[in-house]
FIKOLZA-1660 file (N, C-alpha, C; in steps of 0.1 Angstrom, whole numbers, plus 5000, padded with zeros to 4 digits):
% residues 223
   i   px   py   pz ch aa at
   1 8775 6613 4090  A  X  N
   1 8770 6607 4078  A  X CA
   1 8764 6619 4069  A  X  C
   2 8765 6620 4055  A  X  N
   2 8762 6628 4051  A  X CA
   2 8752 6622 4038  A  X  C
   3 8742 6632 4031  A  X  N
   3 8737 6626 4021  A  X CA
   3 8742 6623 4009  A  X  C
   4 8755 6621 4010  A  X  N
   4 8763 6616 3997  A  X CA
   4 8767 6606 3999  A  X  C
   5 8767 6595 4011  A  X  N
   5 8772 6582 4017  A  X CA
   5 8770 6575 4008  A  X  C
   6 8778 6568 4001  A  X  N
   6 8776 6558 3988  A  X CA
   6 8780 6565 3978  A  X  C
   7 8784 6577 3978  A  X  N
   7 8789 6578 3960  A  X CA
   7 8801 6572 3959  A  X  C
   8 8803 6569 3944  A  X  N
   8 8815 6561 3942  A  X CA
   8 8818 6567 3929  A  X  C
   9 8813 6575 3925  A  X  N
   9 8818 6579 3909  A  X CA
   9 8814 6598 3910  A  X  C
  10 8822 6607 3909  A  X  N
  10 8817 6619 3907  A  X CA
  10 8821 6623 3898  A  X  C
  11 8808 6630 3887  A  X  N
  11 8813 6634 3872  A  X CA
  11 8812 6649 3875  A  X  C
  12 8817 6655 3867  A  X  N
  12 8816 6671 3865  A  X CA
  12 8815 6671 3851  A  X  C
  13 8812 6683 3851  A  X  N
  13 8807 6692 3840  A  X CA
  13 8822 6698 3835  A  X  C
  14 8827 6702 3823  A  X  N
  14 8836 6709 3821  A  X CA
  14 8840 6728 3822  A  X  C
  15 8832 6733 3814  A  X  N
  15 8836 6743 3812  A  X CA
  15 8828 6753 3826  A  X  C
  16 8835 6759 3835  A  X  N
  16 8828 6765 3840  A  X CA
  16 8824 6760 3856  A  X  C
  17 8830 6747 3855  A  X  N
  17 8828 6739 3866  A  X CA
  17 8848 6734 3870  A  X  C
  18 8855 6729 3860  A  X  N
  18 8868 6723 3860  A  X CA
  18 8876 6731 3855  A  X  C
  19 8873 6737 3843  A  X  N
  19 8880 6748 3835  A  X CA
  19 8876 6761 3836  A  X  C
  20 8883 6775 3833  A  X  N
  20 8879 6784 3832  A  X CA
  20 8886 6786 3815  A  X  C
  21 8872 6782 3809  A  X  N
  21 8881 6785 3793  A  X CA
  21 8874 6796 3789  A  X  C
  22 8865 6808 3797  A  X  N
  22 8863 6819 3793  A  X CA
  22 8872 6827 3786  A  X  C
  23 8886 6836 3789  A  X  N
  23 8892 6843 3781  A  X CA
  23 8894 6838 3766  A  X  C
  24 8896 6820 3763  A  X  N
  24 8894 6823 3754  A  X CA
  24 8883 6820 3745  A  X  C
  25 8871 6816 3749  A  X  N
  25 8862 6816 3745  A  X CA
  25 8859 6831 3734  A  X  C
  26 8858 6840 3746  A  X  N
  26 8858 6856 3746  A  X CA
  26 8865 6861 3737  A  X  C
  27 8882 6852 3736  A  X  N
  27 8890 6860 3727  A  X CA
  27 8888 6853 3710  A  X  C
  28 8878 6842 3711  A  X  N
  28 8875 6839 3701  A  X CA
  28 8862 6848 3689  A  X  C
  29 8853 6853 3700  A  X  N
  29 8849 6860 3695  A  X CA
  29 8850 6875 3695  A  X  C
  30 8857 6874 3703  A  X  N
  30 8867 6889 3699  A  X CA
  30 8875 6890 3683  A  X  C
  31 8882 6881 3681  A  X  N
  31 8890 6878 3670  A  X CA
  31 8877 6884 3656  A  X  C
  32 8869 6875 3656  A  X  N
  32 8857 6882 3648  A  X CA
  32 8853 6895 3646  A  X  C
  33 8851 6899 3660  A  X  N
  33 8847 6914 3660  A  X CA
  33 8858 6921 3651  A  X  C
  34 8869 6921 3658  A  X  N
  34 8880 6923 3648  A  X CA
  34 8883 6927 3639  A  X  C
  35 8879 6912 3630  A  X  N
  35 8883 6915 3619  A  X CA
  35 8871 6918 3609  A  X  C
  36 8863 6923 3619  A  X  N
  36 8850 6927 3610  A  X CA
  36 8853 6946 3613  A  X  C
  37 8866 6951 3619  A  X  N
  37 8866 6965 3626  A  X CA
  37 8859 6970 3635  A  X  C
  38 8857 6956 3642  A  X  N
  38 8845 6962 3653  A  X CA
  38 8855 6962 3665  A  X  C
  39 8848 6970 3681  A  X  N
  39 8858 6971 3687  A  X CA
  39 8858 6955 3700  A  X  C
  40 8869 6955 3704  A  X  N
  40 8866 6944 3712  A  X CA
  40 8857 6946 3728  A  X  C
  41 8848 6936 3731  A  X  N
  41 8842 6934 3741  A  X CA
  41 8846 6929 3754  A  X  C
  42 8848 6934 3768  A  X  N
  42 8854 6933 3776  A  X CA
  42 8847 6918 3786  A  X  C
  43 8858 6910 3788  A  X  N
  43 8860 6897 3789  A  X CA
  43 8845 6891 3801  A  X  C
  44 8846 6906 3811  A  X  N
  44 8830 6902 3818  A  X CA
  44 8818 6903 3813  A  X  C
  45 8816 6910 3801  A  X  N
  45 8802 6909 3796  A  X CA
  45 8801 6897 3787  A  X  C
  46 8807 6886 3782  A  X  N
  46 8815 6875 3778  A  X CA
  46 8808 6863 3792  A  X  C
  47 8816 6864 3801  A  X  N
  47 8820 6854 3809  A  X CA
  47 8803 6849 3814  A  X  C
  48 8796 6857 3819  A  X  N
  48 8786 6848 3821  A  X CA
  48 8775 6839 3813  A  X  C
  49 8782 6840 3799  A  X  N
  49 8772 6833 3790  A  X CA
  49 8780 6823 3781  A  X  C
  50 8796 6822 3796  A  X  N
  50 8805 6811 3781  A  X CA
  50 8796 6799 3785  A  X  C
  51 8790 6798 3794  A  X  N
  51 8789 6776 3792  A  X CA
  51 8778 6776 3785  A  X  C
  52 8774 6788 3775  A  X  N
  52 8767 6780 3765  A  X CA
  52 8771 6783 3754  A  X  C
  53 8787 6785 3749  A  X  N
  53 8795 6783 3741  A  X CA
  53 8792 6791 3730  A  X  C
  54 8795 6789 3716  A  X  N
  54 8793 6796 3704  A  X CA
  54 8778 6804 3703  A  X  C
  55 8770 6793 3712  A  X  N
  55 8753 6799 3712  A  X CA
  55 8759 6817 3719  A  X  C
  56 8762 6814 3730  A  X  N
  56 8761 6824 3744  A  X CA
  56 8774 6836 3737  A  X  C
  57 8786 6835 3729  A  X  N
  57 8797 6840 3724  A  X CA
  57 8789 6850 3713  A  X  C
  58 8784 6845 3705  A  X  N
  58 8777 6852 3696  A  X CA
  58 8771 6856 3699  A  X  C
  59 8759 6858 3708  A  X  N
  59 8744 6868 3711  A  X CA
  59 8753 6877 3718  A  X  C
  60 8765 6878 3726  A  X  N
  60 8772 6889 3732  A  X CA
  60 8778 6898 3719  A  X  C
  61 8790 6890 3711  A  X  N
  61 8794 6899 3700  A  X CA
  61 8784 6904 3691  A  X  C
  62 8774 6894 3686  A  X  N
  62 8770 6901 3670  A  X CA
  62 8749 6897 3676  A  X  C
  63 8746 6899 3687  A  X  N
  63 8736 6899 3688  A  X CA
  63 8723 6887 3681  A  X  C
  64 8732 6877 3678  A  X  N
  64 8724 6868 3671  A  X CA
  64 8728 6856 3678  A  X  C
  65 8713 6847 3675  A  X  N
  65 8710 6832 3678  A  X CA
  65 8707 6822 3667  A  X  C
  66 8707 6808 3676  A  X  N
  66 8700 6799 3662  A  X CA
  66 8687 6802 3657  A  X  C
  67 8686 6801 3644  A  X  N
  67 8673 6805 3636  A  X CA
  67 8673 6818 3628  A  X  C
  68 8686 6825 3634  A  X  N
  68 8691 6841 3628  A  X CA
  68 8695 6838 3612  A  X  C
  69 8695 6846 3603  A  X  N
  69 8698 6847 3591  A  X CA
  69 8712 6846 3596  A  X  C
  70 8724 6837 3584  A  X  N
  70 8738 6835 3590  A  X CA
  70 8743 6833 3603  A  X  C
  71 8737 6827 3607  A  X  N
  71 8741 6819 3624  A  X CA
  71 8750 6813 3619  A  X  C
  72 8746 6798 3613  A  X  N
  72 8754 6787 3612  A  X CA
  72 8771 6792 3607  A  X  C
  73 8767 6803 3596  A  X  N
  73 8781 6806 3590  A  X CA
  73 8788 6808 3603  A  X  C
  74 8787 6823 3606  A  X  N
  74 8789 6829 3623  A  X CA
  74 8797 6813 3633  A  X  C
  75 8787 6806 3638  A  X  N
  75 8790 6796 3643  A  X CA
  75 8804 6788 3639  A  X  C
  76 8800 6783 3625  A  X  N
  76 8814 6774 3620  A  X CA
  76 8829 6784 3619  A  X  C
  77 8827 6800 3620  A  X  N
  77 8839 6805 3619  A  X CA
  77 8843 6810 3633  A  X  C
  78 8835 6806 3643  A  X  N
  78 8835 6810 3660  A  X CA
  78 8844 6801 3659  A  X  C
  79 8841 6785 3657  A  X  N
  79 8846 6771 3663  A  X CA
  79 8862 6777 3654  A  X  C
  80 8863 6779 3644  A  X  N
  80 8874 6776 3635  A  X CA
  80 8882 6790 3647  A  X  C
  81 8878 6801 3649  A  X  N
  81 8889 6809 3658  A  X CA
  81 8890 6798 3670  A  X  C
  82 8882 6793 3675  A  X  N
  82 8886 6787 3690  A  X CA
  82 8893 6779 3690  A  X  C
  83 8891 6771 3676  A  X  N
  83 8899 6759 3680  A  X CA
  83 8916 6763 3679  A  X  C
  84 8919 6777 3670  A  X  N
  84 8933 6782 3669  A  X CA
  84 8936 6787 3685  A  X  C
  85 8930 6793 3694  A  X  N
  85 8933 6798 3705  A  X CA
  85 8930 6790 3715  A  X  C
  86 8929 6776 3718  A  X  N
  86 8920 6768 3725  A  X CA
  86 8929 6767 3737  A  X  C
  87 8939 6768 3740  A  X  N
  87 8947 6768 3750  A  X CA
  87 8955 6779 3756  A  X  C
  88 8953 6791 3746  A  X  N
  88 8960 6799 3751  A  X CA
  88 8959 6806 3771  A  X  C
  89 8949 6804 3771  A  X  N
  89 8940 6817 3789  A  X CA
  89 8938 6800 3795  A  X  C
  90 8935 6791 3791  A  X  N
  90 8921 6780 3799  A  X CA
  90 8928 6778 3809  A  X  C
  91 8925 6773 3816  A  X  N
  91 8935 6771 3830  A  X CA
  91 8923 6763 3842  A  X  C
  92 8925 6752 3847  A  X  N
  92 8919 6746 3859  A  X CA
  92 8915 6759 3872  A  X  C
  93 8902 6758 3874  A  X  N
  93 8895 6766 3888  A  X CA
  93 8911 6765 3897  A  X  C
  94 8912 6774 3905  A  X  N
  94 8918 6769 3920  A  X CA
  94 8912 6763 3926  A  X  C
  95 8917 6750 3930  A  X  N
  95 8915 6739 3939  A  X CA
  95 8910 6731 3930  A  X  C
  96 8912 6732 3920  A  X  N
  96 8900 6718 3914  A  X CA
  96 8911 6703 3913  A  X  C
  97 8927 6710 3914  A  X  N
  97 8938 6697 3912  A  X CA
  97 8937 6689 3922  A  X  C
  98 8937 6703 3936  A  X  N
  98 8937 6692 3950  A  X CA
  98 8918 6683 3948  A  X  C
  99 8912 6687 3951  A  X  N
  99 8894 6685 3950  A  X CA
  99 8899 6667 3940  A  X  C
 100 8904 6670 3928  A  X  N
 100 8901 6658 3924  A  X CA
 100 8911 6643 3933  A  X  C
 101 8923 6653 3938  A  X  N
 101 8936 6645 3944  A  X CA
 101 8930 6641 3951  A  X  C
 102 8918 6643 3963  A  X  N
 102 8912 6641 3971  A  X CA
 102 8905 6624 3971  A  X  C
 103 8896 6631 3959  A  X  N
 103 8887 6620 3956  A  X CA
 103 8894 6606 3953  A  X  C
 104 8904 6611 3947  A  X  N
 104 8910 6599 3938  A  X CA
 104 8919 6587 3953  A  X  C
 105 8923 6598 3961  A  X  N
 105 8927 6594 3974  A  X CA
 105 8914 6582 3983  A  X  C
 106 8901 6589 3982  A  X  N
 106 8896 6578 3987  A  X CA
 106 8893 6566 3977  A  X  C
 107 8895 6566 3967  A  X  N
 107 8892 6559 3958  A  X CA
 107 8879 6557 3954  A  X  C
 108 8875 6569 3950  A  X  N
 108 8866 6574 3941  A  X CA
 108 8867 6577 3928  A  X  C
 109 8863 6576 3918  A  X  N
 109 8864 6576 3907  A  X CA
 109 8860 6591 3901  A  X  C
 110 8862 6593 3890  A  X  N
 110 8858 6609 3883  A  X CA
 110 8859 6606 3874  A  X  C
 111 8849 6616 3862  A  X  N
 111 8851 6619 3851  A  X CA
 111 8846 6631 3849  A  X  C
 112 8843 6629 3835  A  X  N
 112 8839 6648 3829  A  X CA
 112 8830 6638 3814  A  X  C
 113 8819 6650 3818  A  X  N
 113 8806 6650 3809  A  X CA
 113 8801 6664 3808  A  X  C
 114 8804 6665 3792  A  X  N
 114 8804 6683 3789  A  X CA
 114 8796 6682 3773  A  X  C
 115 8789 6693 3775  A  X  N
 115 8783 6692 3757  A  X CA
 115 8791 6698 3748  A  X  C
 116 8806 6702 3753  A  X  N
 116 8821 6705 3742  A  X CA
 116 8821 6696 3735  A  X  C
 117 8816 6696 3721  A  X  N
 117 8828 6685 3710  A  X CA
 117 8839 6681 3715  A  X  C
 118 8838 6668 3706  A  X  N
 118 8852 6661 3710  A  X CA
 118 8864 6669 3705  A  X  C
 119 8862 6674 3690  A  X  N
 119 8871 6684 3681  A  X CA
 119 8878 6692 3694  A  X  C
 120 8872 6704 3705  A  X  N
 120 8877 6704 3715  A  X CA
 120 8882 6702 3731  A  X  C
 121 8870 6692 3735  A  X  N
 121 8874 6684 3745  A  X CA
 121 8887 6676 3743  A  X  C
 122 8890 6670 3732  A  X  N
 122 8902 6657 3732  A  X CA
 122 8911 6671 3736  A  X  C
 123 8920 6678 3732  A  X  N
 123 8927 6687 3725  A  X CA
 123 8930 6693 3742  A  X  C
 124 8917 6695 3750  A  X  N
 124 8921 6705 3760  A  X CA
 124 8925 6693 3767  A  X  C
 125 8918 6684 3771  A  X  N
 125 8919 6675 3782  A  X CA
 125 8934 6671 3783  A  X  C
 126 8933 6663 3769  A  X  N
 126 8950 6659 3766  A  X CA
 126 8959 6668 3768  A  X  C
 127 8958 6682 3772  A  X  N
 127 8972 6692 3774  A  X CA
 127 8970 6690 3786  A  X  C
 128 8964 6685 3794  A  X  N
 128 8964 6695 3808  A  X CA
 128 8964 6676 3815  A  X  C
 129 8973 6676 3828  A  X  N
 129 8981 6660 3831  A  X CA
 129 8968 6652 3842  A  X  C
 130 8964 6668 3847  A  X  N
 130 8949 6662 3854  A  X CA
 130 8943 6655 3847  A  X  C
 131 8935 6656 3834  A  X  N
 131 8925 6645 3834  A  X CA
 131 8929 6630 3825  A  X  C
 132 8945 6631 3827  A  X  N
 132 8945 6613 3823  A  X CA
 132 8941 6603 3832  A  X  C
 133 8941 6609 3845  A  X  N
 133 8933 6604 3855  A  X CA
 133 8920 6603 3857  A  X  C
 134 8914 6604 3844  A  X  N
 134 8899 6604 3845  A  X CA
 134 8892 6593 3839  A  X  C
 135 8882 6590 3849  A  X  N
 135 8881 6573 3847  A  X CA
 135 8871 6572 3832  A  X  C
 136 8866 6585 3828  A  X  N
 136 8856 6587 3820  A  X CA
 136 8856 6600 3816  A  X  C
 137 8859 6605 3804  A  X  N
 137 8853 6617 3795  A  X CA
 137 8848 6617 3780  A  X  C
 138 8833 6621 3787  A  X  N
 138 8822 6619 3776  A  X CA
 138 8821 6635 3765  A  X  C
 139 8819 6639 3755  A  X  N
 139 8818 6650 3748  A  X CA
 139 8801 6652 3744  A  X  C
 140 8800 6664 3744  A  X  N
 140 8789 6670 3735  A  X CA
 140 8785 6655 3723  A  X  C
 141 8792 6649 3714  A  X  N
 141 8786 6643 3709  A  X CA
 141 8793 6622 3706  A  X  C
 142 8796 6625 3721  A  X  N
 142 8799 6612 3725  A  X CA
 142 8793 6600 3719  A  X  C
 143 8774 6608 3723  A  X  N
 143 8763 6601 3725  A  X CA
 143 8755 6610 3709  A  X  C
 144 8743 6606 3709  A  X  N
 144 8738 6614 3700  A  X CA
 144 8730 6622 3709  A  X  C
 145 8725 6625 3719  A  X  N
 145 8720 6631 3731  A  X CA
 145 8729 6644 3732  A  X  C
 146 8728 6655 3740  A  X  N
 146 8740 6666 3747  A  X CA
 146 8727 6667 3764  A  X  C
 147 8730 6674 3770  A  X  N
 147 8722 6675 3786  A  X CA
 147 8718 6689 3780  A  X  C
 148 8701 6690 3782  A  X  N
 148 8700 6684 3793  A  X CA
 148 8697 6668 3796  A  X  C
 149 8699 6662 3782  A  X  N
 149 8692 6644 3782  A  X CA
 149 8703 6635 3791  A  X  C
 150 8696 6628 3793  A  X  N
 150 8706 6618 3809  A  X CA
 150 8717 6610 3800  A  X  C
 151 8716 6605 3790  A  X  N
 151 8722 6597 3780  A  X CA
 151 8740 6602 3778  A  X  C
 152 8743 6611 3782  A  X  N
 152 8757 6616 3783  A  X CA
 152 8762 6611 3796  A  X  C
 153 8759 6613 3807  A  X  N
 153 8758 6609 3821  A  X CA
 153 8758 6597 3825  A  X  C
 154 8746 6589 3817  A  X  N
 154 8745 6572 3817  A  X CA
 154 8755 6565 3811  A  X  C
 155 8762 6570 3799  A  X  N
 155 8772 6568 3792  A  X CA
 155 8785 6564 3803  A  X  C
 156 8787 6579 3808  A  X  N
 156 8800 6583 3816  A  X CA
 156 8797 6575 3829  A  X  C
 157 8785 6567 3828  A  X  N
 157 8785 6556 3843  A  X CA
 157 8788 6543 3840  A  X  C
 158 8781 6540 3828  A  X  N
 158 8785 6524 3819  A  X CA
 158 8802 6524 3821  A  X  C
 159 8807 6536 3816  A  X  N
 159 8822 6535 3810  A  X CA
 159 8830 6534 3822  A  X  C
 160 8822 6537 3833  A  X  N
 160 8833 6536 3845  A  X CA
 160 8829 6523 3853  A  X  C
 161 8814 6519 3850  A  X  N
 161 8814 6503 3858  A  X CA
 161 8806 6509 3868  A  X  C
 162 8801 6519 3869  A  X  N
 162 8788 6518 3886  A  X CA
 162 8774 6523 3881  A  X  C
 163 8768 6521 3890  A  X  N
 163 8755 6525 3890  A  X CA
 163 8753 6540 3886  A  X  C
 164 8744 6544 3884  A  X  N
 164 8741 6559 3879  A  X CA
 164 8737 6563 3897  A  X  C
 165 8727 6553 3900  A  X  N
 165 8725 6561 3913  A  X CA
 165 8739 6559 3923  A  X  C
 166 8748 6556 3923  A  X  N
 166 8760 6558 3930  A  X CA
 166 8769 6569 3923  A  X  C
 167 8762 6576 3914  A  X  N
 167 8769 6586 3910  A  X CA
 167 8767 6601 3917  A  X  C
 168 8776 6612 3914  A  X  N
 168 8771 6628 3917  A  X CA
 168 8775 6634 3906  A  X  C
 169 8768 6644 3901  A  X  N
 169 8770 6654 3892  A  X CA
 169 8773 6666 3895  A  X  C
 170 8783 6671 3888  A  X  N
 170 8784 6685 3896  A  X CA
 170 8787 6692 3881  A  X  C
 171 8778 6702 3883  A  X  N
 171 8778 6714 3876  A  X CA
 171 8776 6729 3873  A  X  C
 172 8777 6738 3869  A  X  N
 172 8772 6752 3868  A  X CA
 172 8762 6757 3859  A  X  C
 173 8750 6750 3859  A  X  N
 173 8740 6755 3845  A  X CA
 173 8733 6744 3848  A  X  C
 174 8719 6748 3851  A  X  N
 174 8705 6742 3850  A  X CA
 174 8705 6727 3840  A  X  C
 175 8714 6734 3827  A  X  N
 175 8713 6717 3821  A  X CA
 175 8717 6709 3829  A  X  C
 176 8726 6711 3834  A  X  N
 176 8737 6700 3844  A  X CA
 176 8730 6694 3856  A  X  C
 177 8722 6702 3866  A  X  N
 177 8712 6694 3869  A  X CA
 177 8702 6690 3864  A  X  C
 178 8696 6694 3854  A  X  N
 178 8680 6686 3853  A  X CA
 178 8688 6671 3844  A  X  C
 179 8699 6675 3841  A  X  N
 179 8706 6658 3833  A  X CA
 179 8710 6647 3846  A  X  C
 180 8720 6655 3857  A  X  N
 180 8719 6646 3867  A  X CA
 180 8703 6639 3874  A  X  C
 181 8698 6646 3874  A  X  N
 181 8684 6643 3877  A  X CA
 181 8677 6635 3874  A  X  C
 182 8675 6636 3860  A  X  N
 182 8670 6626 3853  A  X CA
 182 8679 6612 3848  A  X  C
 183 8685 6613 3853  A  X  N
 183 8694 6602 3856  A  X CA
 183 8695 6593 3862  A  X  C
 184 8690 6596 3873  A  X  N
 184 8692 6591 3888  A  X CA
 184 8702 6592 3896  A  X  C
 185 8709 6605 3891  A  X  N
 185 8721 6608 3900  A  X CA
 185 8717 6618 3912  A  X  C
 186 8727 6619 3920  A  X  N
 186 8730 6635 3930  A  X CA
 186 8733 6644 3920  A  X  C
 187 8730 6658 3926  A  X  N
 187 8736 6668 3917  A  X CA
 187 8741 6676 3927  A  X  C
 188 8749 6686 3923  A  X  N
 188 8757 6699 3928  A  X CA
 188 8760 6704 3917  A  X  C
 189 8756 6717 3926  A  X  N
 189 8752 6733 3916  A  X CA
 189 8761 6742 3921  A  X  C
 190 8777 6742 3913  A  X  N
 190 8788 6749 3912  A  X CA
 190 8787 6765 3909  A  X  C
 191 8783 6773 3919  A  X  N
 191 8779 6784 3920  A  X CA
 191 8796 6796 3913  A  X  C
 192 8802 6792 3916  A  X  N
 192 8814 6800 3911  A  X CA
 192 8817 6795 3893  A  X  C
 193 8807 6790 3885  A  X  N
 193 8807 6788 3870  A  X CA
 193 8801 6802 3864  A  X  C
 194 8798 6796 3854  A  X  N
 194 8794 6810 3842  A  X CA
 194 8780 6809 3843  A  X  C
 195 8776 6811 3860  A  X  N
 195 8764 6818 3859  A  X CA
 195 8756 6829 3852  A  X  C
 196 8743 6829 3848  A  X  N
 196 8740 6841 3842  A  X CA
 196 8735 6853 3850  A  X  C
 197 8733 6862 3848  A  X  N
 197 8731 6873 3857  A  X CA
 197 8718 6870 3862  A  X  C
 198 8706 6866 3854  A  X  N
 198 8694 6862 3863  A  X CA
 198 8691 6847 3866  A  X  C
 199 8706 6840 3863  A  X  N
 199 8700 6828 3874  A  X CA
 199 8697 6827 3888  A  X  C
 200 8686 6819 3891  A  X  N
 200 8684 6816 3907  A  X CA
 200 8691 6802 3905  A  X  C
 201 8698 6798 3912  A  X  N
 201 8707 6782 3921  A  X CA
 201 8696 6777 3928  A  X  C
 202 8689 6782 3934  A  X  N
 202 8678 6780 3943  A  X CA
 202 8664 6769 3943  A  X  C
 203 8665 6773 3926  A  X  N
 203 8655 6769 3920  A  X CA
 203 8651 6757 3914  A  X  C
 204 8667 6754 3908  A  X  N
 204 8674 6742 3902  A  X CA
 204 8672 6727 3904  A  X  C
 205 8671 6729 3920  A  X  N
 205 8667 6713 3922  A  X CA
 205 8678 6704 3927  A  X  C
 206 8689 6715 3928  A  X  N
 206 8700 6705 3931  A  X CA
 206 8703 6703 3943  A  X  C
 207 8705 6690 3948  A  X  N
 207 8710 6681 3961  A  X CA
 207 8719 6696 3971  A  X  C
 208 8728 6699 3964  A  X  N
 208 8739 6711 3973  A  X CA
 208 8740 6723 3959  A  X  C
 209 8746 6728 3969  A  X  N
 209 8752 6739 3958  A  X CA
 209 8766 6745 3968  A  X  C
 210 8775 6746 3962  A  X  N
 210 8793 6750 3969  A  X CA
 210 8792 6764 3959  A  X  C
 211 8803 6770 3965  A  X  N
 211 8807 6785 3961  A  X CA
 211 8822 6784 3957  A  X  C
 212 8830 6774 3958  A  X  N
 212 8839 6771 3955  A  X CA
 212 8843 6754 3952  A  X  C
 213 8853 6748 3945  A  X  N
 213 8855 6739 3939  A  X CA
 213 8860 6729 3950  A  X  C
 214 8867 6737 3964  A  X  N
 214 8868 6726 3973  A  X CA
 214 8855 6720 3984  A  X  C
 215 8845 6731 3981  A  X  N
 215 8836 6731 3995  A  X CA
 215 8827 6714 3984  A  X  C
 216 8835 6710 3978  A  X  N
 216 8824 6698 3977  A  X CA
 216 8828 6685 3983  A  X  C
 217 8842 6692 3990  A  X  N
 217 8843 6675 4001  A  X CA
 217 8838 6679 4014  A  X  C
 218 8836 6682 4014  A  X  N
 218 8822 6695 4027  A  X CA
 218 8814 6680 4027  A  X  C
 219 8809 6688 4016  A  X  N
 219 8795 6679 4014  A  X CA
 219 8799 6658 4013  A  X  C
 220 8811 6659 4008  A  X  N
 220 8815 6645 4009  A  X CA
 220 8819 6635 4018  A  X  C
 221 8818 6644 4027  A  X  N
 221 8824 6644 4043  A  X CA
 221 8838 6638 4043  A  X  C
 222 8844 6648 4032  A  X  N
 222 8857 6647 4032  A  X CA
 222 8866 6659 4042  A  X  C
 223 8876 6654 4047  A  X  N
 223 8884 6666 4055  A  X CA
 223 8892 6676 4039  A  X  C
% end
């Protein structure tokens, strides 16, 4: 018996947990540097600050955040390069196809709850044949809430029909647990995402943490 006995619904997180849409995250704001004659920035100093999206893209390229003089410009012409490149690199983790085959085999349910806009969630999900099988995919502004608030999460449990506490969350980024948390869910803290260089996993509060996308039927006491 394990301490996951009773879940019946397991949501993930998107980017960084199901997807690896870092290259083109990276190559979106590469494209900027660009065409501003700057030189491009190599894809690992990039990668551990994509799951916080246009925020984390920009403080690597042009050293600015929200509250910066021209952010917002910056920001709306990040989204306008990504959304042209949004498919080009993204590609599902290895093992995340079999991991969901798995689940779906015991008859467990899945979805995806990510603070991506729908502008790019719809767009990726729909290219890729894994997640028409998803009993639930909530966006960044599904809800008026994004995680770390539970309200994305609670959403993506209404919409599938169970309890929040019969849920698990799994994610790579502190919001992703302290949202499962506050929720009343399980969590798991997907150690192979776009961790930052001084995160501790440790710290986070989360139920498990895996190093890879299969070790969570480990914990499911799945073979």
């Amino acid at each position: 018996m394990t301490s996951f006995a009773g879940v019946r619904a397991v949501l993930f997180d998107l980017d960084g947990t199901l997807i690896d849409s870092a290259p083109d995250l990276a190559g979106a704001a590469n494209a900027m540097r660009i065409s501003r004659q700057l030189t491009p920035i190599p894809l690992d100093r990039y990668r551990a600050h994509s799951g916080s999206g246009a925020r984390g893209m920009l403080r690597v390229a042009f050293d600015t955040g929200p509250g910066d003089h021209g952010f917002e410009d910056l920001k709306q012409e990040f989204f306008d390069h990504y959304q042209s490149r949004l498919l080009l690199q993204t590609c599902l983790f290895d093992g995340v196809e079999r991991l969901v085959g798995r689940l779906m085999e015991q008859g467990l349910f899945w979805g995806v709850v990510t603070n991506k806009g729908e502008r790019f969630t719809r767009p990726l999900t729909q290219s890729m044949p894994l997640f028409a099988r998803a009993a639930a995919v909530i966006s960044g502004d599904t809800t008026p809430h994004t995680k770390p608030h539970p309200e994305p999460l609670l959403e993506a449990a209404r919409r599938i029909g169970v309890s929040p506490a019969d849920c698990l969350y799994v994610g790579d980024d502190i919001r992703d647990i302290q949202a499962g948390r506050a929720a009343g869910m399980r969590t798991v803290a997907a150690m192979y995402g776009y961790l930052g260089p001084e995160a501790d996993v440790s710290t986070w509060g989360a139920d498990e943490i895996i190093e890879v996308p299969l070790g969570l039927l480990k914990w499911l006491g799945l073979p």
